[in-house]
ROFIFI-397273 format. One line per field, with one value per atom (N, C-alpha, C): residue in three letters; atom name; x, y, z; chain; residue number from 1. Coordinates in nm, 3 decimals, decimal comma, m for minus. Example, Ala and Ser with C-alpha at 12.3 -4.5 7.8 and 13.67 -1.06 7.14 Angstrom:
code	[ala ala ala ser ser ser]
site	[N CA C N CA C]
east	[1,319 1,230 1,320 1,285 1,367 1,290]
north	[m0,569 m0,450 m0,330 m0,225 m0,106 0,003]
up	[0,780 0,780 0,780 0,708 0,714 0,787]
unit	[A A A A A A]
pos	[1 1 1 2 2 2]
//
This chain:
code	[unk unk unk unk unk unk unk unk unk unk unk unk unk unk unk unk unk unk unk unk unk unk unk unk unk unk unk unk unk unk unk unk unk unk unk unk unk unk unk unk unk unk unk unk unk unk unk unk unk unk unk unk unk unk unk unk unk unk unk unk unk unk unk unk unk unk unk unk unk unk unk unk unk unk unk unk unk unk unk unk unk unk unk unk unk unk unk unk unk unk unk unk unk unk unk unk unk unk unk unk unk unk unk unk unk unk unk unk unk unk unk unk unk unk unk unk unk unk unk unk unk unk unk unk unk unk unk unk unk unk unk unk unk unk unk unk unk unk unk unk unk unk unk unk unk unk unk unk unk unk unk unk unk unk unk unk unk unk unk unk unk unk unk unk unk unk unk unk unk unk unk unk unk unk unk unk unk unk unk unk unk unk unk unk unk unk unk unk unk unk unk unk unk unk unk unk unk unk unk unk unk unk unk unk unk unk unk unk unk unk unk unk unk unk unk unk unk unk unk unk unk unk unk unk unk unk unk unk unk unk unk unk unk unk unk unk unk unk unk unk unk unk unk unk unk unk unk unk unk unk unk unk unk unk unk unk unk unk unk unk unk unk unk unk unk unk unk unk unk unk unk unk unk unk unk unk unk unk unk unk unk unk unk unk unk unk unk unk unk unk unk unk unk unk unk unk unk unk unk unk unk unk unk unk unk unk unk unk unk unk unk unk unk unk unk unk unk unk unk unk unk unk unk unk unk unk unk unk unk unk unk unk unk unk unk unk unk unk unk unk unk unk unk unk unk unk unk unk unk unk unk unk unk unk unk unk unk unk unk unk unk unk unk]
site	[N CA C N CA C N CA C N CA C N CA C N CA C N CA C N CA C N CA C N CA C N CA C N CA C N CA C N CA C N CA C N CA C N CA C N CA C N CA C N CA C N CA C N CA C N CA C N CA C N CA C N CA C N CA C N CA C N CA C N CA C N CA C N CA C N CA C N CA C N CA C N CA C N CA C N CA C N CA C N CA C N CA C N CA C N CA C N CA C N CA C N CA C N CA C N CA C N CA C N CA C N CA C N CA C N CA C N CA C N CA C N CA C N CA C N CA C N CA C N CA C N CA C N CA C N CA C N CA C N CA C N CA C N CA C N CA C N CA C N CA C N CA C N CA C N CA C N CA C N CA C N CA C N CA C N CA C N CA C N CA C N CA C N CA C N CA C N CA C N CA C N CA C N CA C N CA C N CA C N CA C N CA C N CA C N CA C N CA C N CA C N CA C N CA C N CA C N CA C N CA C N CA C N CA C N CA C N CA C N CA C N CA C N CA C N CA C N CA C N CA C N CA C N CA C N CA C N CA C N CA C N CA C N CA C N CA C N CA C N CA C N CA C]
east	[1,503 1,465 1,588 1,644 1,801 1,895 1,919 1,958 1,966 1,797 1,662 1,759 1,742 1,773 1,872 1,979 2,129 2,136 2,099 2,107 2,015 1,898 1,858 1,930 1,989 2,104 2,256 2,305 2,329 2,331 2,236 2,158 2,175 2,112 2,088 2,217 2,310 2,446 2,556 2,540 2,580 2,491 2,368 2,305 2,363 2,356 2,416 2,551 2,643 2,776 2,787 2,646 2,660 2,617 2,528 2,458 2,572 2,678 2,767 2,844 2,903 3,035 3,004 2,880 2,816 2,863 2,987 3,023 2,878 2,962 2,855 2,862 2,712 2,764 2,789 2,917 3,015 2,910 2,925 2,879 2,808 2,801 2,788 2,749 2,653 2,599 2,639 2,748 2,751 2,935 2,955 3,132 3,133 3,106 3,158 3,248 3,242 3,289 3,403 3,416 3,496 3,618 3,580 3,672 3,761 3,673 3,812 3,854 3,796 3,928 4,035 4,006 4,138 4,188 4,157 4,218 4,322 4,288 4,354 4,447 4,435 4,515 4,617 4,639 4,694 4,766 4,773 4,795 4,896 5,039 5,148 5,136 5,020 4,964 4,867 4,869 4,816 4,644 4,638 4,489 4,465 4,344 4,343 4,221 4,194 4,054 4,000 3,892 3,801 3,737 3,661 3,572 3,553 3,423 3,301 3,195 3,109 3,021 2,879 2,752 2,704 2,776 2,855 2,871 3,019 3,059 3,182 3,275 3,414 3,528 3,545 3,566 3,542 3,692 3,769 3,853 3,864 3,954 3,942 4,084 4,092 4,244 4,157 4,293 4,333 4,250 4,164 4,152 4,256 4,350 4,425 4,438 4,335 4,311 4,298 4,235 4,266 4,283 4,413 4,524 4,480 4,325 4,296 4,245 4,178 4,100 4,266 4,368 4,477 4,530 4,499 4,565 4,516 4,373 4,253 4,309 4,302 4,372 4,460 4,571 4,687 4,702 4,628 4,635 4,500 4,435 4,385 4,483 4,527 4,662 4,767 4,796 4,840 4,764 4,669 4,533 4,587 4,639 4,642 4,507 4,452 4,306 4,401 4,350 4,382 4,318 4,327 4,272 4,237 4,120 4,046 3,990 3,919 3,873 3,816 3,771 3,695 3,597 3,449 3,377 3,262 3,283 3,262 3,293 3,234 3,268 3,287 3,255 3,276 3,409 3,502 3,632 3,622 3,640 3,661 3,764 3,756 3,925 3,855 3,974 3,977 4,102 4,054 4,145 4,107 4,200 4,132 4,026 3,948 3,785 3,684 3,681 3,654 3,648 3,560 3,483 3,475 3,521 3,529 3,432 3,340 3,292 3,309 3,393 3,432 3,367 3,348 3,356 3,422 3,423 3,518 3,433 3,370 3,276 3,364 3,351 3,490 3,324 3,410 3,326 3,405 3,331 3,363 3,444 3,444 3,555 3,728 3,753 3,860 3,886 3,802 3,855 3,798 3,851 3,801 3,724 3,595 3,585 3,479 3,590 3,612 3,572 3,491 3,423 3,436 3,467 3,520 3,479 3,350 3,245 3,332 3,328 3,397 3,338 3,439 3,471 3,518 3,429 3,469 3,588 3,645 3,819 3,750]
north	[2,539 2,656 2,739 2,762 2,838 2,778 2,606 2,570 2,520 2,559 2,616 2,771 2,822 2,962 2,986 2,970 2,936 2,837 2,751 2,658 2,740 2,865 2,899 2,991 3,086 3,224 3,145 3,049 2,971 2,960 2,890 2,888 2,991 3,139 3,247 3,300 3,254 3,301 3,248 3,115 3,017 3,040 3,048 3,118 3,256 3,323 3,455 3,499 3,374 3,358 3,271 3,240 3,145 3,279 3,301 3,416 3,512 3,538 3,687 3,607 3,483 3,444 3,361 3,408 3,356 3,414 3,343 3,466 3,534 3,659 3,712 3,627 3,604 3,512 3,599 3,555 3,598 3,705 3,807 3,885 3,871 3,709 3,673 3,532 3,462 3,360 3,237 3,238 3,186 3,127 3,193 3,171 3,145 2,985 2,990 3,073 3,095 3,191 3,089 2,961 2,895 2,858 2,832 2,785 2,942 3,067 3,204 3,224 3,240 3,249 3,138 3,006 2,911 2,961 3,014 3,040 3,143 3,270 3,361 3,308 3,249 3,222 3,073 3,022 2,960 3,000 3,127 3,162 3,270 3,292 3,406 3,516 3,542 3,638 3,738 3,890 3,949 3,987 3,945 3,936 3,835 3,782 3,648 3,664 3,655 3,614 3,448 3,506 3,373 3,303 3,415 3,336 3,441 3,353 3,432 3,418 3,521 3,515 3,613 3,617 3,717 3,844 3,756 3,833 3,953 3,919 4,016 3,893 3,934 3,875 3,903 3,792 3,871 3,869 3,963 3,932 3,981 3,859 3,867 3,918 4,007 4,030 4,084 4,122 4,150 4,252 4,301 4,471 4,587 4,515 4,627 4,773 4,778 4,942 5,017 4,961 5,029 4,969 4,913 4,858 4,749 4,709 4,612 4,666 4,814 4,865 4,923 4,957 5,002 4,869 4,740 4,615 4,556 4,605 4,590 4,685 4,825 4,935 4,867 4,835 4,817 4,672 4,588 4,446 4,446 4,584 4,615 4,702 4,759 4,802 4,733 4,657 4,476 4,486 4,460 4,435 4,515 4,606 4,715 4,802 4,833 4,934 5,060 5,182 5,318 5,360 5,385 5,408 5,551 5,582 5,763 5,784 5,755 5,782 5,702 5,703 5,647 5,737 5,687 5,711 5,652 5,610 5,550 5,403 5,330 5,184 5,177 5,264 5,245 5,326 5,229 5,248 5,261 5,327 5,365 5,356 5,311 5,296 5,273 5,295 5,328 5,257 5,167 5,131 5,138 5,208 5,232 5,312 5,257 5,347 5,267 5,212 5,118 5,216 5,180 5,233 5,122 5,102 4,966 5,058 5,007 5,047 4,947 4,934 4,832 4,874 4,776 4,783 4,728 4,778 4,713 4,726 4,628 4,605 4,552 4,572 4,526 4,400 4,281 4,155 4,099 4,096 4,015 4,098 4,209 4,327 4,338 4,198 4,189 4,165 4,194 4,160 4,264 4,297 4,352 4,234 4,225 4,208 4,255 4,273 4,337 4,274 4,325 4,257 4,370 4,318 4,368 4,312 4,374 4,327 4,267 4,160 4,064 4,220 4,208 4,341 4,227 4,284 4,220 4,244 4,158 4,231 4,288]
up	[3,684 3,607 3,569 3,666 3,621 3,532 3,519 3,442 3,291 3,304 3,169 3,081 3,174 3,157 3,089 3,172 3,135 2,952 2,950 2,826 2,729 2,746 2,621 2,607 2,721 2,692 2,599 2,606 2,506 2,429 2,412 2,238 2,213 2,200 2,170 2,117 2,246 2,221 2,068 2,059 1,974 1,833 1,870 1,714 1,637 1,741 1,726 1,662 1,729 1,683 1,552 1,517 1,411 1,244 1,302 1,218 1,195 1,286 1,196 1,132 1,168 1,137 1,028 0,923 0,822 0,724 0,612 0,514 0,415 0,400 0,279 0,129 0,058 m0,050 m0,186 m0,229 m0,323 m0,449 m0,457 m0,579 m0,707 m0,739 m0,822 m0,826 m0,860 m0,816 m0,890 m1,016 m1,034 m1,038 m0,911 m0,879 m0,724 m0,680 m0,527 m0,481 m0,343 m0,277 m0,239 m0,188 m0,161 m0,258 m0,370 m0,468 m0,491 m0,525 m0,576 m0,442 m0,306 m0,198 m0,220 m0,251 m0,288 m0,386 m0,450 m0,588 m0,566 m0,490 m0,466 m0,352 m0,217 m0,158 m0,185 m0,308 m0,349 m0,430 m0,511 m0,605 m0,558 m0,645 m0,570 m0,629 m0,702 m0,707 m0,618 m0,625 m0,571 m0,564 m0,706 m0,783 m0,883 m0,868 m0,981 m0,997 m1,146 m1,160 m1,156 m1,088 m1,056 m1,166 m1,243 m1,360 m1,416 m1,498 m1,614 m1,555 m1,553 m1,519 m1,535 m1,592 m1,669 m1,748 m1,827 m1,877 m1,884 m1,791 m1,719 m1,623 m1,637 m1,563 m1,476 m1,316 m1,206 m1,176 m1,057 m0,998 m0,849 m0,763 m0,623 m0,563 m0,461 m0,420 m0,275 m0,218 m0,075 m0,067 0,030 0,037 0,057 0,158 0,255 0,228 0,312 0,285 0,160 0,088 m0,115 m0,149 m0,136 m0,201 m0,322 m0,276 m0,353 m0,491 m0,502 m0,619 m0,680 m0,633 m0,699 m0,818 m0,757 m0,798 m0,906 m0,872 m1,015 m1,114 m1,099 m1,192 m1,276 m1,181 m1,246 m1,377 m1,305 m1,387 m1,514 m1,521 m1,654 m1,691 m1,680 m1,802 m1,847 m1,692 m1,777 m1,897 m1,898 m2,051 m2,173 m2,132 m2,215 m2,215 m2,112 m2,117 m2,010 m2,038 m2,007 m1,876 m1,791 m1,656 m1,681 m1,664 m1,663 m1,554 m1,473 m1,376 m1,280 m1,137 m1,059 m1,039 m1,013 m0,949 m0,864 m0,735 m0,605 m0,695 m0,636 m0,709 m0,844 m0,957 m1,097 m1,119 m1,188 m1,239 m1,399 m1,456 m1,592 m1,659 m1,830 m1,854 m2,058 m2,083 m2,233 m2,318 m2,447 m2,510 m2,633 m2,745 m2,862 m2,896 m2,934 m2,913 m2,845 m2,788 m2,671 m2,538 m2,460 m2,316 m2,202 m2,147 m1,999 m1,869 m1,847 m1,700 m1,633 m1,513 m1,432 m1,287 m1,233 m1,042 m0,970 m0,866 m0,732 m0,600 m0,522 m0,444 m0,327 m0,170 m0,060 m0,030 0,000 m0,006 0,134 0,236 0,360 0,420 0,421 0,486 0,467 0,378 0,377 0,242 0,106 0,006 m0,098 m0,217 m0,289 m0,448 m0,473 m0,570 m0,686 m0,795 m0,890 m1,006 m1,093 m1,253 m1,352 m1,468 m1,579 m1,685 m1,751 m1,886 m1,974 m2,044 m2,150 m2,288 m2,337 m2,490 m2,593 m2,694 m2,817 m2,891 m2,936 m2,988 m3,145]
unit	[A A A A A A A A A A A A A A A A A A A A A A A A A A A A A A A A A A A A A A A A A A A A A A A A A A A A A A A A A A A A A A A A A A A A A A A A A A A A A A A A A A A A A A A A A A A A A A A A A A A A A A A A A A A A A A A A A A A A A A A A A A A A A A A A A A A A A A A A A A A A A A A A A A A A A A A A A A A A A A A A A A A A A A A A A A A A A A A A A A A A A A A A A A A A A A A A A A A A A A A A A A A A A A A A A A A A A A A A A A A A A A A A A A A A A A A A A A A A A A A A A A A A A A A A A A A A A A A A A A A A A A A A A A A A A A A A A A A A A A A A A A A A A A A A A A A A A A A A A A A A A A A A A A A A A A A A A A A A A A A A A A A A A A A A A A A A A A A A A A A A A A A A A A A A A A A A A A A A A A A A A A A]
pos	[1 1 1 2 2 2 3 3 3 4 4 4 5 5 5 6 6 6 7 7 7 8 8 8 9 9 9 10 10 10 11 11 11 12 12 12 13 13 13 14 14 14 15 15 15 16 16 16 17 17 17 18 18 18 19 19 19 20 20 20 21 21 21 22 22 22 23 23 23 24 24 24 25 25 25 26 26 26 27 27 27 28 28 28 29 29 29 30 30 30 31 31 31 32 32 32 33 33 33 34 34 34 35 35 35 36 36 36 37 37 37 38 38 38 39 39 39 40 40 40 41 41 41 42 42 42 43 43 43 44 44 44 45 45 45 46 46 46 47 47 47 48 48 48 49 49 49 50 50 50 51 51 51 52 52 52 53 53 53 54 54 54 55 55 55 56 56 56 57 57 57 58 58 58 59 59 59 60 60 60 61 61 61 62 62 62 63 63 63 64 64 64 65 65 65 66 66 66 67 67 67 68 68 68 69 69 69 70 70 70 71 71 71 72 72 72 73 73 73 74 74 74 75 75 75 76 76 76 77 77 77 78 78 78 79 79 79 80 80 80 81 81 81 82 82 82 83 83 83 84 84 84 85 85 85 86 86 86 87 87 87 88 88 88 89 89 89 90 90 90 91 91 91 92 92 92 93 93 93 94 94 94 95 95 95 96 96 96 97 97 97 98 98 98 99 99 99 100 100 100 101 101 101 102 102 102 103 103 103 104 104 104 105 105 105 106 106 106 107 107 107 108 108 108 109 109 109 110 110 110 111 111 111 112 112 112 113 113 113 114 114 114 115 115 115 116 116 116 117 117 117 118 118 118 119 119 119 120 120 120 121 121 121]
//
C-alpha cells in the first residue's frame, strides 16, 4: 500500500511538472512557436520577424526587462514609421498620413511578441 502511495504522489508530481513546463502556444496560430524561437536564436539579430499572419507582421525578441518593446520601437523607424505613443500593450506610430496601431504581448515570460498590421504603400 505505501508503495501504491508513493508511485501515485509521483505521477501527480511528474504530471504537474509536465503541465507548467508546457510552453504557452505562440500568439498567433498560424506561426509555430518552434520554428520563430529558431529563427530568433539563430539569427545575430536582436529582433526578427517570424511571419505573416492575419493580416499583420509578427516579430519575436528577447524580453529583458523592456528592452524587448524598446527593440520593436526602434526597428519600426528602421521602417521609417514615427513613434507617438504607448499605451499598455498598444504602441502607436505615424508615417506620412498613415496611422500604425501595433502591440507588444511578453510570451513565455521571456520574450516579447510583437505584430504590426501589413499598410498599403
Amino acid at each position: 500500500m505505501k508503495k501504491l502511495l508513493i508511485l501515485l504522489i509521483l505521477i501527480v508530481i511528474v504530471g504537474l511538472f509536465y503541465i507548467i513546463r508546457q510552453p504557452e502556444e505562440f500568439p498567433t496560430t498560424n506561426i509555430e512557436a518552434s520554428k520563430a524561437l529558431n529563427k530568433l536564436e539563430q539569427s545575430d539579430k536582436k529582433i526578427v520577424n517570424v511571419g505573416t499572419s492575419k493580416g499583420s507582421r509578427w516579430y519575436l525578441t528577447h524580453f529583458d526587462k523592456g528592452e524587448g518593446q524598446k527593440r520593436f520601437i526602434k526597428e519600426m523607424e528602421n521602417q521609417g514609421w514615427i513613434y507617438i505613443k504607448q499605451e499598455g500593450s498598444g504602441i502607436l506610430f505615424e508615417k506620412s498620413d498613415q496611422e500604425l496601431k501595433t502591440t507588444c504581448v511578453i510570451w513565455n515570460s521571456k520574450y516579447n511578441v510583437c505584430n504590426a498590421p501589413l499598410v498599403k504603400k
